[in-house]
C-alpha positions in Angstrom: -23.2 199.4 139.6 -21.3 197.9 142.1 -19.0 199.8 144.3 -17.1 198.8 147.4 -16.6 199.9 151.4 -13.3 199.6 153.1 -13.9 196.3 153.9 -14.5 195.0 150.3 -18.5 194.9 150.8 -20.6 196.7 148.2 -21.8 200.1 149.1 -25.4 200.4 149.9 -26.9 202.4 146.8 -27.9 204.9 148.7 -24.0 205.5 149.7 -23.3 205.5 146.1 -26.0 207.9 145.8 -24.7 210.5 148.1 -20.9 210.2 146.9 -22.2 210.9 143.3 -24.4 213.9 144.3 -21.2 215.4 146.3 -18.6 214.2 143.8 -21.2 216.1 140.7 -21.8 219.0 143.7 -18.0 220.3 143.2 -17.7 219.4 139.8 -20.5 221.9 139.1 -19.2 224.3 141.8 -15.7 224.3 139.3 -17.4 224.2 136.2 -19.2 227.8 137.6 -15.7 228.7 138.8 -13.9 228.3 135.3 -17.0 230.1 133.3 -16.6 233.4 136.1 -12.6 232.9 135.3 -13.0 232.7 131.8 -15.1 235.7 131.6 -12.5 238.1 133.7 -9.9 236.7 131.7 -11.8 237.9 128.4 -12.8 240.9 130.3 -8.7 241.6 131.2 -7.8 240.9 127.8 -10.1 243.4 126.3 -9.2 245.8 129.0 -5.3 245.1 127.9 -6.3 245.6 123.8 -8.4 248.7 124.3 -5.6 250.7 126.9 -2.1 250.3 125.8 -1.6 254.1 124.4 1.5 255.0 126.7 1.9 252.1 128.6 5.5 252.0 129.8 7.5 248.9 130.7 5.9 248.3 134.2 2.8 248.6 132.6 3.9 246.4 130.3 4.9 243.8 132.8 2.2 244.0 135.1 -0.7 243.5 132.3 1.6 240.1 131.1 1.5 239.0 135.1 -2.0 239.6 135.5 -2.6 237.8 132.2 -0.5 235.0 133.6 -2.2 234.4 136.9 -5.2 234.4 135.3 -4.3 231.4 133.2 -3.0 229.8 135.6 -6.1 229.9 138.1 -8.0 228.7 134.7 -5.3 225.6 134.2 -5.8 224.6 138.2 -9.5 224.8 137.8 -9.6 222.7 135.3 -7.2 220.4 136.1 -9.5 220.1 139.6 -12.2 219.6 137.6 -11.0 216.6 135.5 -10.1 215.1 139.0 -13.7 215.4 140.0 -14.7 213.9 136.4 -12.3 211.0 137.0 -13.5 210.1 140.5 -16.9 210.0 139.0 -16.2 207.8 136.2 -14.1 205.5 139.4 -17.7 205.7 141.0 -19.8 203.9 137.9 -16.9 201.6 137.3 -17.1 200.5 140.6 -13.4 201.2 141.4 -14.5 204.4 143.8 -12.5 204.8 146.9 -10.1 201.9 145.8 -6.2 203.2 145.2 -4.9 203.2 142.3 -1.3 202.4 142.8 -1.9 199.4 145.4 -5.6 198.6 145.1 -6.3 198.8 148.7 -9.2 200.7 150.3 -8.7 204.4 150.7 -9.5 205.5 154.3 -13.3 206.9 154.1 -11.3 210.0 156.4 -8.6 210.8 153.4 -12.3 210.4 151.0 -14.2 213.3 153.5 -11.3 215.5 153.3 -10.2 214.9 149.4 -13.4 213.5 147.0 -11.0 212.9 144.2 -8.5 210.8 145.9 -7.5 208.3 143.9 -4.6 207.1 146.2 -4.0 206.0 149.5 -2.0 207.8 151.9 0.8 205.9 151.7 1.1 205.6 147.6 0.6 209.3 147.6 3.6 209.6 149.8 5.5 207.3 148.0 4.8 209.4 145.2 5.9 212.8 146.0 9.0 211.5 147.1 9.9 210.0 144.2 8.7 213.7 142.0 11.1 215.5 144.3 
């Protein structure tokens, strides 16, 4: 496997080492996330199934919120997740730390701070302003 630095080098293996036991790190550290979530969800729902004898309109409406934040939080999780799975798929390819929309080095700072960057700053930029 060959990956390369921000000057177009190839990373030491022991680099590569270290970014795949970080990048796998939070990848497990969401996978335990989305098991917990899915469990309260099932949890909530049998809550929901087992007391609905009087439930009123607020009730009603409150159980359906609840029920949608806790999708939601399982949605983000995974979709965090599948960024972690990309960026390690990026890392055996070789194409780790490279952007995706101009093929220039992603700054090892914008790496620290976000893993599963798969842009540079200024692709990312250009593409938010484009989404709003």
């Amino acid at each position: 496997m060959v990956a390369h630095d921000t000057v177009g080098t190839a990373r030491p293996q022991a680099e590569i080492d270290q970014i795949k036991l970080s990048l796998q790190s939070h990848y497990d550290e969401l996978t335990a996330e989305y098991d917990q979530a899915v469990l309260q969800s099932q949890v909530l729902r049998l809550v929901e199934v087992g007391d609905t004898a009087g439930d009123d309109q607020a009730d009603s409406g409150t159980k359906t919120a609840e029920r949608d934040t806790a999708q939601s939080l399982l949605r983000t999780i995974l979709d965090r997740r599948a960024q972690y799975e990309h960026a390690l798929g990026r890392l055996e390819e070789g194409t780790y730390g490279w952007c995706e929309g101009c093929a220039a080095a992603i700054p090892v700072e914008r790496l620290e701070i976000f893993p599963s960057a798969t842009t540079c700053v200024t692709c990312k930029q250009t593409r938010e302003r484009r989404a709003a």
